[in-house]
C-alpha positions as MATLAB code, in Angstrom:
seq = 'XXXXXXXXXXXXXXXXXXXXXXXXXXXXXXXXXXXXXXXXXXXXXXXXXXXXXXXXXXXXXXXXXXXXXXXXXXXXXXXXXXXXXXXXXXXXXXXXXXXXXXXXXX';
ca = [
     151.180   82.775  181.667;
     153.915   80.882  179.562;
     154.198   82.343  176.284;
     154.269   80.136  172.996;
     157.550   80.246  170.589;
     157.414   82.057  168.061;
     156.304   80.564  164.349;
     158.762   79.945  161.742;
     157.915   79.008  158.216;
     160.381   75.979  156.858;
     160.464   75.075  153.656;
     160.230   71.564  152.942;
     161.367   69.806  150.101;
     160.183   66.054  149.510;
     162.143   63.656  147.513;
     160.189   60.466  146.441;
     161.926   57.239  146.038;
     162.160   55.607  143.127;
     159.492   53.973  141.032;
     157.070   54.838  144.024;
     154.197   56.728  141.626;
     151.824   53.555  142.318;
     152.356   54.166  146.420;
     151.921   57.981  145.498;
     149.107   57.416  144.587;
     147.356   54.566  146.444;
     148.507   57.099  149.650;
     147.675   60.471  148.382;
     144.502   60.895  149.872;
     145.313   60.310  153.331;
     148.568   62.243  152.920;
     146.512   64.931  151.814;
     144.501   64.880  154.937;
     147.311   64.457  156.850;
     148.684   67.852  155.681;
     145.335   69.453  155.901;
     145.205   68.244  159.830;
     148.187   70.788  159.926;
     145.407   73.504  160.060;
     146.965   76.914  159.998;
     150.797   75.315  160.024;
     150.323   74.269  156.463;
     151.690   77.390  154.385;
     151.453   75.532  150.952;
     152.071   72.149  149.243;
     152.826   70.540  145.835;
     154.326   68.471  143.659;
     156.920   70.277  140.811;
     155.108   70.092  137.650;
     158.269   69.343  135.321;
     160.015   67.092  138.030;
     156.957   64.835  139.592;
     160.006   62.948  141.812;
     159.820   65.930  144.333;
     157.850   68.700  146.063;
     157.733   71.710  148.229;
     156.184   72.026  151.564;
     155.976   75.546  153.620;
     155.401   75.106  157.089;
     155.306   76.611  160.134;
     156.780   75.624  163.116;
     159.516   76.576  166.200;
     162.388   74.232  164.955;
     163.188   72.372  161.399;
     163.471   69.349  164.307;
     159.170   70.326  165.277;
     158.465   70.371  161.483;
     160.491   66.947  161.167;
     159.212   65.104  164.055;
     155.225   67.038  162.832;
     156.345   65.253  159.250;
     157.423   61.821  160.262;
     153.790   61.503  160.804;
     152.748   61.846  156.756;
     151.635   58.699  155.496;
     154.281   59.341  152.557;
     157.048   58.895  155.375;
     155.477   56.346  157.112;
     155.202   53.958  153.938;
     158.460   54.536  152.711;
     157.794   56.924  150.066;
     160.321   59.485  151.137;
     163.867   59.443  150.531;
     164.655   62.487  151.662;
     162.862   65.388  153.455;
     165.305   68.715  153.541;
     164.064   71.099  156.227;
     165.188   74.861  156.176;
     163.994   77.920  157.646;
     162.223   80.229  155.067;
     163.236   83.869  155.130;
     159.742   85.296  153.482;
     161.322   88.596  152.759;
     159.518   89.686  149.308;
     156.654   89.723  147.078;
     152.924   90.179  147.126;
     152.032   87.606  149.805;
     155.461   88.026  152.159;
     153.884   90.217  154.767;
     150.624   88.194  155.014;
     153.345   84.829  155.705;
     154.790   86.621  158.070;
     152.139   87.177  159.758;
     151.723   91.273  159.789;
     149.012   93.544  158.904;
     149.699   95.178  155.442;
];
């Protein structure tokens, strides 16, 4: 029995292009969906409140290259929304949630 790599959790962050708020918006929905399909992969998701030009994505995955070729998928990529999409591994290492993203038993 071939044994599945191990998750990682990447952070994400999304860089919108500019003057793109009316294709934000008109494709919000489905990329909404589109991030829900992730299932248990999508960590968490949002815009910056005071800086509406970008947002963070945490999600897991077995290389920043699975999360990227997952992401190419979002219908913000695929219309041209993105600019830029900077993928690193997330060291979860503190706080009230960390052991629950890491996946252990508190």
């Amino acid at each position: 029995m071939s044994q599945q790599p191990a998750q990682k959790i990447y952070s994400v962050l999304y860089v919108y292009g500019p003057d793109t708020a009316a294709a934000r918006d008109e494709h919000r929905p489905a990329h909404r969906e589109f991030l829900l399909g992730l299932g248990a992969d999508m960590v968490a998701a949002g815009a910056y409140v005071d800086d509406p030009e970008q947002a963070l994505l945490l999600v897991r995955g077995t290389s920043a290259e699975d999360v990227r070729t997952r992401l190419a998928q979002d219908p913000f990529a695929v219309h041209g929304i993105l600019t830029e999409a900077h993928i690193h591994e997330w060291s979860c290492a503190i706080g009230t949630a960390a052991a629950a993203l890491r996946g252990e038993q508190s």
